[in-house]
Steps between C-alpha positions, in 0.01 A plus 500: 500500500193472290426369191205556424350695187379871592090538559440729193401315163695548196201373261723442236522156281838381341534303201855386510639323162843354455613472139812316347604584129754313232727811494642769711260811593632791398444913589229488219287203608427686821444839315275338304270381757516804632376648175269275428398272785448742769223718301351209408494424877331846578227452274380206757290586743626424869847548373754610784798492399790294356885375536741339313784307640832391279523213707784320258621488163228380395195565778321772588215514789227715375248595814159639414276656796133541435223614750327113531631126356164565248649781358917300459244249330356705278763730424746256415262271301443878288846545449634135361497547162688817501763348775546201293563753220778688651634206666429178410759391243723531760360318780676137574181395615143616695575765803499376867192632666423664817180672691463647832354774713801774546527545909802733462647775324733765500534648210762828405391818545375518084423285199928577340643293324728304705 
């Protein structure tokens, strides 16, 4: 059995962020970023895609995919202010960063709401 990572190139780039707040998430935190966030998001150029995780109470797992690491740079660097807006009374602290090349997906058949 093999474990290797199949030939074909995804090309994508993932900004992953974990984020820890001083209260419990609730339905409208996420619609919110929804709302707001993800347009902002579009605007960026090399913007993929994005996904949020409720990963506790009080942690979510928000990954961004972009088309190269320059453009996760610059598109997050674009967006602070307005992220820090929406968010950042409620953050217990800075986000835990990640960045990496994305060698796998499988995605659902369509962009639904899960």
């Amino acid at each position: 059995m093999s474990s290797s990572l199949p030939a074909r190139s995804v090309n994508v780039f993932a900004s992953i962020a974990k984020f820890r707040f001083t209260r419990p998430l609730t339905t409208a935190d996420f619609e919110a970023n929804e709302r707001v966030l993800v347009p902002l998001l579009k605007s960026q150029p090399g913007y993929q895609g994005y996904v949020e995780v409720e990963a506790g109470e009080r942690e979510s797992i928000s990954i961004t995919l972009w088309a190269s690491q320059s453009d996760a740079e610059h598109g997050l660097v674009a967006i602070r202010s307005q992220l820090l807006d929406l968010i950042g009374s409620a953050l217990d602290g800075p986000p835990e960063r990640s960045f990496g090349e994305v060698r796998y997906v499988d995605w659902p058949a369509n962009n639904a709401r899960i």
